[in-house]
C-alpha positions as CSV (number, residue, x, y, z in Angstrom):
1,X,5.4,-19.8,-70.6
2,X,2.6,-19.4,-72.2
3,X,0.3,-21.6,-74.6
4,X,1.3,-19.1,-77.4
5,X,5.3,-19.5,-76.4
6,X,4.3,-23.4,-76.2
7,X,3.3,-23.7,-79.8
8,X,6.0,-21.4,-81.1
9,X,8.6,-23.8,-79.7
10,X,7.0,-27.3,-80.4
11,X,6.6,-25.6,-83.9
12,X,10.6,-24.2,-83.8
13,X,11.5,-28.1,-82.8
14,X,9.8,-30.1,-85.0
15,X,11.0,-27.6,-88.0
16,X,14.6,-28.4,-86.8
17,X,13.9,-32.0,-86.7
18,X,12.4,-31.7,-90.3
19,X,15.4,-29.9,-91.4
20,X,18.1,-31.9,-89.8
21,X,16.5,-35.3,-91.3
22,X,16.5,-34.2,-94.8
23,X,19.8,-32.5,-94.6
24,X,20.7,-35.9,-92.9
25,X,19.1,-38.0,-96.0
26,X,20.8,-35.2,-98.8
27,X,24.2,-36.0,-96.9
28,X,23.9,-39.9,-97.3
29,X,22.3,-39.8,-100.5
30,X,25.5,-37.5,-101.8
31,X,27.9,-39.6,-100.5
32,X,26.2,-43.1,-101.2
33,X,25.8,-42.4,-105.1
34,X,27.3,-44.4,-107.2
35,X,31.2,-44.3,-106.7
36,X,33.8,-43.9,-109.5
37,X,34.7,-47.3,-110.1
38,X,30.6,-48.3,-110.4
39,X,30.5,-46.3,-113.5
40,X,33.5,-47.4,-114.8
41,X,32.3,-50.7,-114.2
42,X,28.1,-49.6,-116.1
43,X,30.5,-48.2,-118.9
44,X,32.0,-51.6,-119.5
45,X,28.3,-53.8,-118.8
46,X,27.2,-51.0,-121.5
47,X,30.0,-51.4,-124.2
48,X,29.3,-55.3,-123.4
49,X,25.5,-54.7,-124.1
50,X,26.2,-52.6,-127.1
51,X,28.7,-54.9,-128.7
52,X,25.8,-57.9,-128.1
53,X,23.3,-56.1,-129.6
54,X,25.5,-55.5,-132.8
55,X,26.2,-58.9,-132.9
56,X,22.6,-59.7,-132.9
57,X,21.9,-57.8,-135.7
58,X,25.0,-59.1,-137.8
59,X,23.4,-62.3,-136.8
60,X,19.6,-61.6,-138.0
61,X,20.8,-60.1,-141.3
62,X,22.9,-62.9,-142.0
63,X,19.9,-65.4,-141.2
64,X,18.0,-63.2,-143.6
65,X,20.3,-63.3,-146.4
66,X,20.8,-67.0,-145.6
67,X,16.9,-67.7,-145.5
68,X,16.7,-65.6,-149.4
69,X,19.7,-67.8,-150.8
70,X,18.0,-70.8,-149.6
71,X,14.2,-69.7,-150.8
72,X,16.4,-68.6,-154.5
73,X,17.8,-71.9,-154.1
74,X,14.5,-73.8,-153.8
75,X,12.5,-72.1,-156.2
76,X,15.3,-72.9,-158.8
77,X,15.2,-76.1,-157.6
78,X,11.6,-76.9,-158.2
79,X,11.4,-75.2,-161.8
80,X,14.3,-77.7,-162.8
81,X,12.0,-80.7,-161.0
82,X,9.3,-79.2,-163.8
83,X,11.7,-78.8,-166.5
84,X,12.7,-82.5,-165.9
85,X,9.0,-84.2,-165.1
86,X,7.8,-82.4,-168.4
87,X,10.7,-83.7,-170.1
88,X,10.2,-87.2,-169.2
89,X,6.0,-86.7,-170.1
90,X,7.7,-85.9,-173.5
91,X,10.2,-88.8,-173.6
92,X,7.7,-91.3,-172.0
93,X,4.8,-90.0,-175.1
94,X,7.7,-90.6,-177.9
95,X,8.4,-93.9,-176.5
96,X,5.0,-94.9,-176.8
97,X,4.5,-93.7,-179.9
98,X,7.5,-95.4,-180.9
99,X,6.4,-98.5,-179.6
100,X,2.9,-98.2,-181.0
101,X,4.9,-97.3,-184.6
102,X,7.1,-100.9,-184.0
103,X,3.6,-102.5,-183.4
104,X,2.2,-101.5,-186.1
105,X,5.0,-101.9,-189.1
106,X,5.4,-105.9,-186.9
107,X,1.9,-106.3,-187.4
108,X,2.0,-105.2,-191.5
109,X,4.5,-107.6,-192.1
C-alpha cells in the first residue's frame, strides 16, 4: 500500500464517519421533535396566552374609560365648587351691604 492508497482510505473513513454522524444526529433529531401531545399541549399554553392578552386589553380600556368618567367627573365637580364660592362672594357682599344699610337707617334714627 502506498502513501497515495493511504490517503485515499484515511480520506474514504473519515468521509464515512462524517456521514454516519450527521445521518446519526438527522435520525435523533427526527425522532426527538416535539411529539403530538407537546403541541397539543403549546396549542392549549397558546389559547391560554391569547385569551390573557384579551383580557388585558378589556382590562386597560376599561381603566381608560374609567380614568375619562372620573376626570368628566372632576372637572364637573370643580366648576360647581366655582359656581358655589362665587355664589357665596355674592351672598356674603349682599349681606354686608345689608348690614351696612341696617347701620345706616339705625344710626338716622
Amino acid at each position: 500500500m502506498n502513501r497515495t492508497e493511504l490517503i485515499l482510505a484515511t480520506a474514504f473513513v473519515l468521509l464515512a464517519a462524517f456521514a454516519l454522524g450527521w445521518f446519526t444526529y438527522w435520525l435523533l433529531h427526527r425522532f426527538t421533535r416535539v411529539a403530538g401531545g407537546d403541541i397539543a399541549e403549546m396549542d392549549l399554553l397558546a389559547q391560554a396566552l391569547h385569551e390573557a392578552e384579551e383580557t388585558r386589553d378589556q382590562a386597560i380600556l376599561y381603566l381608560e374609560q374609567r380614568e375619562a368618567e372620573l376626570m368628566e367627573q372632576a372637572a364637573q365637580t370643580e366648576a360647581e365648587l366655582r359656581a358655589t364660592s362665587d355664589s357665596l362672594k355674592d351672598a356674603r357682599r349682599e349681606v354686608d351691604d345689608l348690614t351696612n344699610y341696617i347701620a345706616r337707617i339705625k344710626a338716622k334714627t
